[in-house]
NUVO-168227 format. One line per 10 residues: their letters; for each residue z, y, x of N, C-alpha, C. Coordinates in steps of 0.001 Angstrom, whole numbers. Atoms other than C-alpha are relative to their C-alpha. Example, Ala and Ser with C-alpha at 12.3 -4.5 7.8 and 13.67 -1.06 7.14 Angstrom:
2
as) 0,-1190,890,7800,-4500,12300,0,1200,900 | -60,-1190,-820,7140,-1060,13670,730,1090,-770
***
This chain:
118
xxxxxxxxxx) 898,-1061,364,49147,-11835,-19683,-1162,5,991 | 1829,-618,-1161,45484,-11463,-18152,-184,647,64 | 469,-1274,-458,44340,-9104,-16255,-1522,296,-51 | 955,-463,208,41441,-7108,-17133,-600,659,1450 | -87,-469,-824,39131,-5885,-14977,348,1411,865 | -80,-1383,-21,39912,-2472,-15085,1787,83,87 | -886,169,-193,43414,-3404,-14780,542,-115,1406 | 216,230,-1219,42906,-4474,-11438,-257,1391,1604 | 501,-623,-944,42214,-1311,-9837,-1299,339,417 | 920,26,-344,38684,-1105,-9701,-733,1211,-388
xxxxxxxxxx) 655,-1530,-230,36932,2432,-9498,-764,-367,-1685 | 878,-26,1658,35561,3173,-13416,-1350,532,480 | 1298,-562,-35,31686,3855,-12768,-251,1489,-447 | 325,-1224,620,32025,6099,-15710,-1023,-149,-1356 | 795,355,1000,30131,6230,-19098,-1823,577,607 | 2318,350,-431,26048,6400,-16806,469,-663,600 | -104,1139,-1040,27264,3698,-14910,147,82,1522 | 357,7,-1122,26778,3066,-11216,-998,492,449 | 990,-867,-442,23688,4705,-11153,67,1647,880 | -348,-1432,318,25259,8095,-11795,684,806,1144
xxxxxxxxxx) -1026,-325,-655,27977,7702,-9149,-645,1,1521 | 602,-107,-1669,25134,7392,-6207,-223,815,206 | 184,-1454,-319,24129,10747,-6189,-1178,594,-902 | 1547,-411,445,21011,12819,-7222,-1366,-992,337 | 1110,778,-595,17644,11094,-7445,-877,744,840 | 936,-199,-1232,15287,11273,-4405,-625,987,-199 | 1112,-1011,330,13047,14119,-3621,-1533,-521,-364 | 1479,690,298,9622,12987,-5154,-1014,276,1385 | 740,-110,-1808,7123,12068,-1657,-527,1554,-967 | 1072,-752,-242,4762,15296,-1355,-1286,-550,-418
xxxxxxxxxx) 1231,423,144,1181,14858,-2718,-1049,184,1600 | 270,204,-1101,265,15613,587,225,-1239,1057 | -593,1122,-681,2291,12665,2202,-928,-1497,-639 | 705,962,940,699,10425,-687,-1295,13,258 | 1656,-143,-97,-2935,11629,84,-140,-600,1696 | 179,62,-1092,-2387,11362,3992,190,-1863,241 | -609,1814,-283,-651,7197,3552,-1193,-630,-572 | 738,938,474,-3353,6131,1478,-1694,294,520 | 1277,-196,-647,-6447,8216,3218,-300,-706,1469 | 471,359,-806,-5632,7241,6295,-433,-1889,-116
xxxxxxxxxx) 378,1684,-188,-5884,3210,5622,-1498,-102,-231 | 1623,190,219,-9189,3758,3304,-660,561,1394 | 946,122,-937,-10441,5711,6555,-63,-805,1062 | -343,1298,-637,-9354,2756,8628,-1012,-855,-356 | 738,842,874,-11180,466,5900,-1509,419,708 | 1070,-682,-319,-14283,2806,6559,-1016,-95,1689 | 738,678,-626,-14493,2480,9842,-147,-1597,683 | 577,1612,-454,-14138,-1294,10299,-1136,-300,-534 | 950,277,642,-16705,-1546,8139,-1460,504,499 | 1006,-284,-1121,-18872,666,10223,-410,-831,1538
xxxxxxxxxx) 285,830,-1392,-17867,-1165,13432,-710,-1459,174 | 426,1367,650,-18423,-4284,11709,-1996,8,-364 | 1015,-157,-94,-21758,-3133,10615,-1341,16,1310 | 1013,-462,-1006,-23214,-2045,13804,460,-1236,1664 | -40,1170,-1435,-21562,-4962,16728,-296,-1144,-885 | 128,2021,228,-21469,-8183,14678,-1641,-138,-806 | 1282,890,-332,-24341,-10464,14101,181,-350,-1574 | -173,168,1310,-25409,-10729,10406,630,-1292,-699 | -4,1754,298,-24411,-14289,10140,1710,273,-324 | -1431,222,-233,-20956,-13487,10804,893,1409,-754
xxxxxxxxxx) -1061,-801,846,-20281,-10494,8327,903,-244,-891 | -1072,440,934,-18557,-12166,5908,1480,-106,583 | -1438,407,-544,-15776,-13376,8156,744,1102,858 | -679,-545,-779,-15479,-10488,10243,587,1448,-1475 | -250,-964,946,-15167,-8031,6841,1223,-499,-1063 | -823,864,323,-12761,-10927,5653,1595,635,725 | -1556,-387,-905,-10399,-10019,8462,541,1562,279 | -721,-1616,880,-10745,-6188,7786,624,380,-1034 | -253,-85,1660,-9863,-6714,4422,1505,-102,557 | -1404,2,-57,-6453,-8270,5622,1055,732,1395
xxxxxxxxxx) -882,-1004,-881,-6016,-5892,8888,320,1426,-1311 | -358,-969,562,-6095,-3188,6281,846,-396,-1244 | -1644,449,911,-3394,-5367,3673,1087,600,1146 | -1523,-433,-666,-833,-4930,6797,286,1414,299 | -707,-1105,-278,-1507,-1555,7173,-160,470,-1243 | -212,-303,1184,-1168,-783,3557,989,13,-26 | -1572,-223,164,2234,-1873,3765,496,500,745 | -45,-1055,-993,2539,-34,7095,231,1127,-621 | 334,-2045,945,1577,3494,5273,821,-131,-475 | -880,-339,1192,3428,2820,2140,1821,-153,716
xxxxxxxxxx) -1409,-32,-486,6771,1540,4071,225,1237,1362 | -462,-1073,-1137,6712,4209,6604,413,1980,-812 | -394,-1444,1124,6794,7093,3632,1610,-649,-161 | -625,-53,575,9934,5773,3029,1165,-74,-1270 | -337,-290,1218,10296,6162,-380,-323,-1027,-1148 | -231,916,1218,11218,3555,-2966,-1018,172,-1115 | 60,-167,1051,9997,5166,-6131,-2029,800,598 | 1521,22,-391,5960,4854,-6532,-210,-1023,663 | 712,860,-1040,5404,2125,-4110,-1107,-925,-119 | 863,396,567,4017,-176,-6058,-1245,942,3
xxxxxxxxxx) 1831,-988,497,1313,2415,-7684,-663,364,1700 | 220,-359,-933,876,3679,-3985,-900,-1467,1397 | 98,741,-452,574,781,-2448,-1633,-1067,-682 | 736,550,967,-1789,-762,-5466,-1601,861,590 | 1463,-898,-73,-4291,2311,-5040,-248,464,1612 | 348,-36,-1167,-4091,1897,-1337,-1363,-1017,111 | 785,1288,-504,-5322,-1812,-1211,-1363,200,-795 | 1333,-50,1184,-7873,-1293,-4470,-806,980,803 | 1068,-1480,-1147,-9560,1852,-1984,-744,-862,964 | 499,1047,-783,-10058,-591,804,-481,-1146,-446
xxxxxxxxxx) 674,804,-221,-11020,-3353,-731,-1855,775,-872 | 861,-771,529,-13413,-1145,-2898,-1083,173,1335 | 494,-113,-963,-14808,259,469,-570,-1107,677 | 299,1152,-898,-15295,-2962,2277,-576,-370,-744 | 738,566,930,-16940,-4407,-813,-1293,576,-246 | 1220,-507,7,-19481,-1769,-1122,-814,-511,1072 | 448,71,-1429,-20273,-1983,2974,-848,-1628,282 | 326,1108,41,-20383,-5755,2374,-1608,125,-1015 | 1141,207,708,-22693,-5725,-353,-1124,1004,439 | 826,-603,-723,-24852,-3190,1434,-646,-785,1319
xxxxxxxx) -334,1324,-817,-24484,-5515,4309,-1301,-1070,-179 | 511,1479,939,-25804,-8635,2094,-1731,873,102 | 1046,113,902,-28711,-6701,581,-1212,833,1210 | 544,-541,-1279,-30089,-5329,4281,-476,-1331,877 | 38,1233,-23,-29540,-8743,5037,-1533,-628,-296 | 1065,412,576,-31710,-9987,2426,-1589,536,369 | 865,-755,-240,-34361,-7761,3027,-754,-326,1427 | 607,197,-956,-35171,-8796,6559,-212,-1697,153
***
């Protein structure tokens, strides 16, 4: 005779599964917590882009607004992994990086066309 697995001794989940048997789902972050993880990077973004503006040498904005772009990827995932919280991350994380590169893209192309001009 074969043994099933439920024959075996093995804890029944239950008809919701394993989901059911972990507990309640998470408290949803705070819109406050959400506004503070993703403001502070864009104002991060903001001012490299200022600092960047006003020490480096026009020749060399591209590369130095290059490497703001990806100091503010690590702290994107910084912010978003320091909330914590699983559920959202993605989206959170998405409308972190899209802020910053948004920001840096304007600054750049402001940048460029100040550039041009002289």
């Amino acid at each position: 005779m074969s043994e099933t697995p439920q024959d075996q001794g093995s804890p029944d989940p239950g008809p919701l599964g394993p989901a059911a048997a972990a507990g309640p789902p998470p408290e949803p972050l705070p819109r406050a917590a959400v506004a503070w993880s993703v403001g502070s990077v864009w104002a991060l973004a903001l001012v490299l882009g200022i600092l960047i503006a006003l020490l480096s040498h026009p020749v060399q904005y591209a590369s130095w607004l290059s490497l703001a772009l990806g100091v503010s990827v690590i702290a994107s995932f910084g912010a978003q992994l320091a909330t914590q919280q699983k559920e959202g991350f993605v989206n959170r994380l998405a409308t972190t990086l899209t802020g910053s590169f948004v920001i840096l893209g304007v600054i750049g192309a402001i940048l460029g066309a100040i550039t041009l001009g002289h």
